[in-house]
Backbone as ProteinMPNN parsed JSONL, in Angstrom:
{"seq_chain_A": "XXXXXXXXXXXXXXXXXXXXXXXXXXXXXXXXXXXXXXXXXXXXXXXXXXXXXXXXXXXXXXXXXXXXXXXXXXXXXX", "coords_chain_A": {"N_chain_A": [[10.316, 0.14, 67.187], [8.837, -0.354, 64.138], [8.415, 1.258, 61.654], [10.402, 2.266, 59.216], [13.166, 5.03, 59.035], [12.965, 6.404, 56.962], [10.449, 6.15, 55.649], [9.264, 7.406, 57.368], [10.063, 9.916, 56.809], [9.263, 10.771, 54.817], [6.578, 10.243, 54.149], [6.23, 12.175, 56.167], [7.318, 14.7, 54.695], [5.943, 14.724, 52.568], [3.399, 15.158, 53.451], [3.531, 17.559, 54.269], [3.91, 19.255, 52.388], [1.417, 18.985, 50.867], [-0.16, 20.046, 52.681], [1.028, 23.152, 52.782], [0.318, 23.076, 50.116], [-2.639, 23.799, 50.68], [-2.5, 25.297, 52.613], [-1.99, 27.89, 51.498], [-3.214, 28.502, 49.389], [-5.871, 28.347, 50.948], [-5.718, 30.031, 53.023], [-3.526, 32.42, 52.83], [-2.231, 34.411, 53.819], [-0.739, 32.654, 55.905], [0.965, 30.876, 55.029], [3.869, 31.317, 54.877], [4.935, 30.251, 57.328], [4.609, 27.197, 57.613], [6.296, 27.014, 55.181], [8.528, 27.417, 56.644], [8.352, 25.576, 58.604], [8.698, 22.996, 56.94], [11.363, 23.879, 55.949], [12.754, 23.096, 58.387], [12.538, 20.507, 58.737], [13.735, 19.805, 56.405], [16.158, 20.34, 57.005], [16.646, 18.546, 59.021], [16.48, 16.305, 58.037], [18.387, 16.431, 56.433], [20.709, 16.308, 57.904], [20.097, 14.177, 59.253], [20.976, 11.811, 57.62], [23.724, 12.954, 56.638], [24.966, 13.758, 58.6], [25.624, 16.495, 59.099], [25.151, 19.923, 59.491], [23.543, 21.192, 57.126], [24.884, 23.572, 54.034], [24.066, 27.065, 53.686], [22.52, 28.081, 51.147], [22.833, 30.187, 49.337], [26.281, 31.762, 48.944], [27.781, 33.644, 47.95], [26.873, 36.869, 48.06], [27.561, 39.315, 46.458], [27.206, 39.73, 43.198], [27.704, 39.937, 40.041], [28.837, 42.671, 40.217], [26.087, 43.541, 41.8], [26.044, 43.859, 45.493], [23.776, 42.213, 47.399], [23.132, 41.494, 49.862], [21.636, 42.883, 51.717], [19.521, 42.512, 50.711], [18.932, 39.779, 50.979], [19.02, 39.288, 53.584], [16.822, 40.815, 54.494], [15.007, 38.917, 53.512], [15.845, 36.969, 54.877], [14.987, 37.783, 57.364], [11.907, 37.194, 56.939]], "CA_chain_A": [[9.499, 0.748, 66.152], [8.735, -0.877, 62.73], [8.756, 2.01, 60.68], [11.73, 3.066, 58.816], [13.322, 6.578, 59.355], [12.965, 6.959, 55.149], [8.99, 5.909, 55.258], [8.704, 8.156, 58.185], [10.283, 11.373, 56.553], [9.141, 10.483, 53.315], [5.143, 10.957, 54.268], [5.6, 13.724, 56.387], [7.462, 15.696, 53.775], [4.899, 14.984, 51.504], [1.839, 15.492, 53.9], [3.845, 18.544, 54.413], [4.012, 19.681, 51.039], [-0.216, 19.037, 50.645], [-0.609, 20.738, 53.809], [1.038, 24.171, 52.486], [-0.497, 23.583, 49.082], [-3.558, 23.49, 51.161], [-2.934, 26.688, 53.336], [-1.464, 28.94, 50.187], [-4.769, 28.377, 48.734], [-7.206, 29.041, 51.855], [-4.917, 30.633, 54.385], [-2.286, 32.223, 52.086], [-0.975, 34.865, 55.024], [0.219, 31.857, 57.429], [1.941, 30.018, 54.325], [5.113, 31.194, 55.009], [4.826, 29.07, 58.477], [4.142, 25.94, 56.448], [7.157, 26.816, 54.482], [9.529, 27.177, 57.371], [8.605, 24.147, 59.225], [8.996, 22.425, 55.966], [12.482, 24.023, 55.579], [13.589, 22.564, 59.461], [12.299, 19.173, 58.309], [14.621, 19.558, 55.708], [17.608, 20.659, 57.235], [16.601, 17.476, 59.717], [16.525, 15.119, 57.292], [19.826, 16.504, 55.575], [21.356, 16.241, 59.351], [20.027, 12.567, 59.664], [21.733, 11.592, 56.278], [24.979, 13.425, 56.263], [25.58, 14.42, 60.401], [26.221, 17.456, 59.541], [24.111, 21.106, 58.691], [23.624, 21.427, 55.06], [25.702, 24.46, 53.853], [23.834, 27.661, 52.877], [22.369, 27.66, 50.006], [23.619, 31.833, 49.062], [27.622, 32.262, 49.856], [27.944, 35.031, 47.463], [26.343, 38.193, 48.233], [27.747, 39.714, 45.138], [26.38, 39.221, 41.623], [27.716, 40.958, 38.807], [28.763, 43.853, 40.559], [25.73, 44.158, 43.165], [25.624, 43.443, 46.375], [22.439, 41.81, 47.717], [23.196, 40.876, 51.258], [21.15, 43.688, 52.565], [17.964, 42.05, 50.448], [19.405, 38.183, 51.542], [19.052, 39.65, 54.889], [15.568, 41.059, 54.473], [14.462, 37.859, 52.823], [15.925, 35.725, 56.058], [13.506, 37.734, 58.401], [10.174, 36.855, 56.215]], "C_chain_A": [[9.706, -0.042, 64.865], [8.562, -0.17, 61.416], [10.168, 2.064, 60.285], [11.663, 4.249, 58.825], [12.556, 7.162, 57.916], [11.076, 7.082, 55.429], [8.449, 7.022, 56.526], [9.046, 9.785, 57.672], [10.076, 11.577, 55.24], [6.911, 11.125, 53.319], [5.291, 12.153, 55.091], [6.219, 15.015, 55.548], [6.16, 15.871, 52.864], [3.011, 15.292, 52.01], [2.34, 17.125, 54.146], [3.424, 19.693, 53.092], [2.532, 20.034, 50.63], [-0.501, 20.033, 51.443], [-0.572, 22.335, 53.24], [0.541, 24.294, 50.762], [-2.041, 24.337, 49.559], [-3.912, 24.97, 51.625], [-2.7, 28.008, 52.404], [-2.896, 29.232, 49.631], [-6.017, 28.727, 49.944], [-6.533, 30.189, 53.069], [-3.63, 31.401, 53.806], [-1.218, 33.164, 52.998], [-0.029, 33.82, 55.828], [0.876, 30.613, 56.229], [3.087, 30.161, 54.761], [5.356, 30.189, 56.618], [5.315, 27.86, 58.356], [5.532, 25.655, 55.994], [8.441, 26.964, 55.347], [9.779, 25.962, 58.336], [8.826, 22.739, 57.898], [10.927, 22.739, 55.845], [13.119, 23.131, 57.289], [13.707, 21.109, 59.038], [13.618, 18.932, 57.172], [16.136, 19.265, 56.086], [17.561, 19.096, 58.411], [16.999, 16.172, 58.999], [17.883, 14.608, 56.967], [20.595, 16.089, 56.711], [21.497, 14.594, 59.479], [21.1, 11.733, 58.339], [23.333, 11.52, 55.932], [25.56, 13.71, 57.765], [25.804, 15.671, 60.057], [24.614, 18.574, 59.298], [24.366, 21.187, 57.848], [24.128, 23.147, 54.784], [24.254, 25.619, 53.314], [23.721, 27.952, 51.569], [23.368, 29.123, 49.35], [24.968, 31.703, 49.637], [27.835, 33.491, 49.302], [27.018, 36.123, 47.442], [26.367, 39.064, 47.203], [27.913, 39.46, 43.951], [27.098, 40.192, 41.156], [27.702, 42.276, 39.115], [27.793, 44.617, 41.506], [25.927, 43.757, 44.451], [24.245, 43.192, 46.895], [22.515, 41.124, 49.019], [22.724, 42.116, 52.03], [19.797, 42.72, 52.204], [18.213, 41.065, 51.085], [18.863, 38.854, 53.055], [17.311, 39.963, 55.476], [15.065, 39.736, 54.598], [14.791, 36.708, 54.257], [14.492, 36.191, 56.805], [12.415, 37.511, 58.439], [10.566, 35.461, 56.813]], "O_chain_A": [[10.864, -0.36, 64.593], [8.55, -0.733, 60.321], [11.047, 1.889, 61.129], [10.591, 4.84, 58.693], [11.779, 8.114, 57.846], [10.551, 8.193, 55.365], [7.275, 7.391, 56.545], [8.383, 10.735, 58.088], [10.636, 12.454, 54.583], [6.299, 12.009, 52.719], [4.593, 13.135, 54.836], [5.749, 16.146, 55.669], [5.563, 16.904, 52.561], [1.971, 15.504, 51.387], [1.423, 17.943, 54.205], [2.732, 20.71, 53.109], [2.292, 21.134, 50.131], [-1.121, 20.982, 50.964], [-1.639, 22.94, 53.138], [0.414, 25.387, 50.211], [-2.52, 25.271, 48.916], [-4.893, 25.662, 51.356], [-3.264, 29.068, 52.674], [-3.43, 30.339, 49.573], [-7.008, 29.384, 49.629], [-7.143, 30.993, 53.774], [-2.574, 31.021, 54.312], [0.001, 33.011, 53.071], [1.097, 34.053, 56.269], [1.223, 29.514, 56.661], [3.599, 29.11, 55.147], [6.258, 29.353, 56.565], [6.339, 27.473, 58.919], [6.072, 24.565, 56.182], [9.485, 26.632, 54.784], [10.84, 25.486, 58.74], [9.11, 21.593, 58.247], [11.677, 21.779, 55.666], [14.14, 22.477, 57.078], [14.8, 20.544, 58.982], [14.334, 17.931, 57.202], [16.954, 18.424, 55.712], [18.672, 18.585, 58.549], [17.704, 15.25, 59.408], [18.436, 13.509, 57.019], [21.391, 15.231, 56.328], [22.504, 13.923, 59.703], [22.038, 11.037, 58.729], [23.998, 10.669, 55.342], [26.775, 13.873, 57.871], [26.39, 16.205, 60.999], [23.465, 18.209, 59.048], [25.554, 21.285, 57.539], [23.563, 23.954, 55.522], [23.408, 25.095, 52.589], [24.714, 28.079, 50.852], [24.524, 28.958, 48.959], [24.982, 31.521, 50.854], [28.074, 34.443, 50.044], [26.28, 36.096, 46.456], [25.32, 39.644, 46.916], [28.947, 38.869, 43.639], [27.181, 41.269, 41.746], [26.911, 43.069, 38.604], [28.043, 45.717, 41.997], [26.022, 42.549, 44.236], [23.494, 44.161, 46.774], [21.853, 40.095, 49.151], [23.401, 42.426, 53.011], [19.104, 42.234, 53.098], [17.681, 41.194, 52.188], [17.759, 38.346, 53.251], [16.757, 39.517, 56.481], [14.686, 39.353, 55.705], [14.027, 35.787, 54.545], [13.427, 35.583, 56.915], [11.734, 37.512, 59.464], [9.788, 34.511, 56.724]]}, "name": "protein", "num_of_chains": 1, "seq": "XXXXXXXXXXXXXXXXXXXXXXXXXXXXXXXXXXXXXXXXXXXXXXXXXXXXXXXXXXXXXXXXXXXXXXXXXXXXXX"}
């Protein structure tokens, strides 16, 4: 192959990126789709880069006295 990995994950992030501008705007129920195959791509990329899985972005659950790892939890299943 004569591509590079970079020029290859470099347009499809960014055809990615058009794509869910694209469906937000005509299709805006099946965005979140869009925005999860965008997030694997990511975690792929970060994988190809570093070998490893990229750490959770949230470790703390508790803010300033609330807990929010019931909402965090919600918010995974969307």
């Amino acid at each position: 192959m004569t591509k590079s990995y970079d020029s290859i994950i470099g347009s499809l992030l960014t055809n990615l990126s058009d794509l869910r501008q694209f469906v937000e705007e005509n299709e805006p129920s099946r965005a979140g789709t869009v925005r999860a195959i965008q997030q694997e791509i990511e975690t792929l990329d970060y994988y190809m880069a570093y070998g490893e899985e990229p750490e959770p972005l949230v470790t703390e659950t508790v803010i300033a006295g609330v807990d929010f790892s019931e909402t965090l939890s919600q918010l995974e299943t969307l």
